[in-house]
Every structure is written in structure tokens, then in C-alpha cells.
C-alpha positions in Angstrom: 9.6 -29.3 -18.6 8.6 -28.6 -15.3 10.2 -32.2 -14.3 13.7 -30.8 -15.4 13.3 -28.1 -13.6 12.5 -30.2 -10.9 15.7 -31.9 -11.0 17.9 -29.1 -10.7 18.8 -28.4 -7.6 18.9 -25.3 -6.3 20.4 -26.2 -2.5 19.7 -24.4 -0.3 16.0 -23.1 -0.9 16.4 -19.8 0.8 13.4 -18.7 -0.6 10.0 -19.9 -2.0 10.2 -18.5 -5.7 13.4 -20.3 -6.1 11.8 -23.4 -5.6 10.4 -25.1 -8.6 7.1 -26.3 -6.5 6.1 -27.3 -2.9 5.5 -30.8 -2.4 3.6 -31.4 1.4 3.8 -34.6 2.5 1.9 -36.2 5.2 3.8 -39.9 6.1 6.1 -42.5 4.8 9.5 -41.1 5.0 10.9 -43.7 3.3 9.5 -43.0 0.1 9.8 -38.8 0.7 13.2 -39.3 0.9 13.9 -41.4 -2.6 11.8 -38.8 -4.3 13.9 -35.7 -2.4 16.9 -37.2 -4.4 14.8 -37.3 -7.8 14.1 -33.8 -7.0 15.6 -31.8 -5.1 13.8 -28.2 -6.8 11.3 -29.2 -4.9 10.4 -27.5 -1.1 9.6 -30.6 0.5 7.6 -29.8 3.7 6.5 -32.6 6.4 3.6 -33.3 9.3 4.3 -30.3 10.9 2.6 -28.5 8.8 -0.7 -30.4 8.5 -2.1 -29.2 10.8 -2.0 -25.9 8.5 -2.7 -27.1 5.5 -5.6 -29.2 6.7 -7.4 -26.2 7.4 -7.6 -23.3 4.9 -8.5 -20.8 7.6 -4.9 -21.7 9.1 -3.3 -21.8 5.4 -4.4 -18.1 4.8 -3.5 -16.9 8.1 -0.3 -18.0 7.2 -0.2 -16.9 3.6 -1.8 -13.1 5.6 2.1 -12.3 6.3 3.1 -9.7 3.9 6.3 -11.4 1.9 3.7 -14.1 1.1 0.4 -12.3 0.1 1.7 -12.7 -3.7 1.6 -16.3 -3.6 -2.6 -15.5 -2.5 -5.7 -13.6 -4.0 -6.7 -11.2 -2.0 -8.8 -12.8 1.0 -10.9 -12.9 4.3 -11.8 -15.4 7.1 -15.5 -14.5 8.2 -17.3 -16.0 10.7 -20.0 -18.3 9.1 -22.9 -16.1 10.6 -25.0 -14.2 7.9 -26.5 -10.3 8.3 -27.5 -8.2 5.7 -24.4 -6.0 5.2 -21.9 -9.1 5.2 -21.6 -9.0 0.7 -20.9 -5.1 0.8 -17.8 -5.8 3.9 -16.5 -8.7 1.6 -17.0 -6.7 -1.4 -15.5 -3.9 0.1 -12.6 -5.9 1.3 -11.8 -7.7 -1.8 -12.6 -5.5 -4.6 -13.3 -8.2 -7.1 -16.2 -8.7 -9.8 -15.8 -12.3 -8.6 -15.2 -14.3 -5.7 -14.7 -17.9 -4.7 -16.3 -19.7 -1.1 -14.2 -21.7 0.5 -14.9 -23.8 3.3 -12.2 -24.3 5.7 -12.0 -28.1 6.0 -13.3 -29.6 2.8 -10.9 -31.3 0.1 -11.2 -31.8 -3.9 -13.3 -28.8 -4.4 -16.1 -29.5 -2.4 -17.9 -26.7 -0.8 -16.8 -24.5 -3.3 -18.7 -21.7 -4.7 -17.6 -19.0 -7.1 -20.3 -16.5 -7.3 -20.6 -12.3 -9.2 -20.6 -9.7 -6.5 -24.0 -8.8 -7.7 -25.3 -12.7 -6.3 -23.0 -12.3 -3.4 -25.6 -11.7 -0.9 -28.1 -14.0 -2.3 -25.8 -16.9 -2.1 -24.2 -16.4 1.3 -27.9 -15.6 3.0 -28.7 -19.1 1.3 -25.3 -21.1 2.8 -25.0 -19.3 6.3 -28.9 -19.2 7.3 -29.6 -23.0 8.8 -28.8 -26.0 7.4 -32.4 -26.8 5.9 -32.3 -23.5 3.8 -28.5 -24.2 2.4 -30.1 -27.7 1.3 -33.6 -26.2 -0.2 -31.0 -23.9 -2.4 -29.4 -27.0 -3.5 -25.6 -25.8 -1.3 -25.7 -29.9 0.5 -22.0 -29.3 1.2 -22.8 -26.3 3.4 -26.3 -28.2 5.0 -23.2 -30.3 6.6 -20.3 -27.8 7.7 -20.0 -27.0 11.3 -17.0 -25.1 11.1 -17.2 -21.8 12.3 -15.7 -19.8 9.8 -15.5 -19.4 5.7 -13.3 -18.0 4.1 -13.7 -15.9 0.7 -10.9 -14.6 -1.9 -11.0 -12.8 -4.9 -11.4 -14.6 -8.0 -8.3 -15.2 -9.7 -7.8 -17.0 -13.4 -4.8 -19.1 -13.2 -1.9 -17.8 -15.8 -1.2 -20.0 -18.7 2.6 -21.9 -18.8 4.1 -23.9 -21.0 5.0 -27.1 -19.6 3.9 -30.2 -21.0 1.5 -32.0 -18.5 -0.1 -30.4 -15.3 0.1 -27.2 -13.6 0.3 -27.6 -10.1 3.2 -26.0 -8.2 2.2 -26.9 -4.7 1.8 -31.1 -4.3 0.2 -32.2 -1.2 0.8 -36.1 -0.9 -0.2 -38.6 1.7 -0.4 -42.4 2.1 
């Protein structure tokens, strides 16, 4: 279903709920172009915006603007440095039962945490406090990150539709 909707064009794209999914595509023009006329529902976006979606802190600062927050859970970018009061600001902020770690340059899920607001604390004093204690607590993803930020959103089940196969509305393709 959702690749007949992706055929139908709906030129211009003046807005991002009328297109039928985001497809962000990092090289061969060539080949971007023959799939553009296969489906033109799709927003097609090129290596300009890499260097946004490469980084998740950069993606949310984006997706911060007001006429995008409901494409987003609720989120914040912290600074990756843990004190005692950090679960109760995120908590605070949020206003979620659950929330979801992210780290802002891993890819394919790795890094992330979703965790109760009742382990909140327990698990970001464990992942922000040294390398050797995010390892001993079994977080090796987070015994490696030097970035300097995390970011955290609220925990958001994804909302069943009817299509046949997949569910992804946003693509991001490279070669």
C-alpha cells in the first residue's frame, strides 16, 4: 500500500505531511534520480543534510522548531556529565513513565537505552560516570562514546498502520 502511495505524486511537496515518506540520501545521483521518477511521493533530501542527520543532537535541534515538534517525542540534549539531580531535570522536562538514551553519533540502535523513570538515575550515574564503570554495568557502547552530549526523549510506542510490509516513513540510503 504504502508503495502506491508512493507513486502518486503529489508535486510540489509544500509540506512534510503531504509527503508519503522522506527518503535521505547520501551519494550516487544517478541511481536517486531513477528512483525520484518511481516515486515521486517521496521528499527526497541530499548531502546537505548529512551532516544533520549524522548527528542526532543536530537532527533534534532541527526537529526543536515548533511546526516540527509533532513529527518528535518530546526531548532534551544534555551534556554527557552526571550529578545527582540530572533524572529529576530530565524527568521534569519530559514528563514520561519511560524514556529512551540516545547517543548522538551511533547508528542501528546501538547505544540505546530505554529505561522507567524510577531507574533513571541509576542508569545515567552508571553511563555518564567514567568509562570503566559504564563497562562494569555492562553499558560497552557508552565505555566508548566521547561525544559530549546525549540526548534523551520520551518514550513513544509507534502507532499501528496497515500497509503490507514495513513501517518506516523516513529512508536514509547511502552507497
Amino acid at each position: 500500500m504504502w508503495i502506491a502511495c508512493a507513486k502518486e505524486a503529489k508535486n510540489p511537496i509544500q509540506t512534510l505531511d503531504q509527503a508519503q515518506g522522506i527518503i535521505v540520501s547520501t551519494k550516487n545521483y544517478k541511481a536517486m534520480s531513477k528512483i525520484k521518477k518511481m516515486y515521486p511521493g517521496f521528499l527526497y533530501v541530499n548531502d546537505l543534510f548529512n551532516p544533520i542527520v549524522s548527528r542526532k543532537n543536530a537532527t533534534n535541534r532541527l526537529l526543536a522548531a515548533p511546526e516540527l515538534r509533532k513529527y518528535k517525542p518530546a526531548f532534551g540534549i544534555y551534556e554527557k556529565k552526571y550529578y545527582p539531580d540530572l533524572a529529576h531535570t530530565i524527568l521534569q522536562q519530559l514528563q514520561s513513565p519511560y524514556v529512551v538514551i540516545k547517543p548522538v553519533a551511533s547508528m542501528r540502535g546501538k547505544g540505546i537505552v530505554m529505561v522507567s523513570a524510577e531507574n533513571l538515575d541509576a542508569v545515567l550515574a552508571s553511563i555518564l560516570s567514567g568509562p570503566k564503570i559504564a563497562r562494569a554495568a555492562g553499558y560497552l557502547y557508552w565505555a566508548r562514546d566521547r561525544q559530549k552530549e546525549f540526548i534523551v526523549e520520551a518514550y513513544a510506542p509507534s502507532k499501528p498502520i496497515k500497509i503490507k510490509k514495513g513501517t518506516t516513513k523516513v529512508c536514509f540510503k547511502s552507497y
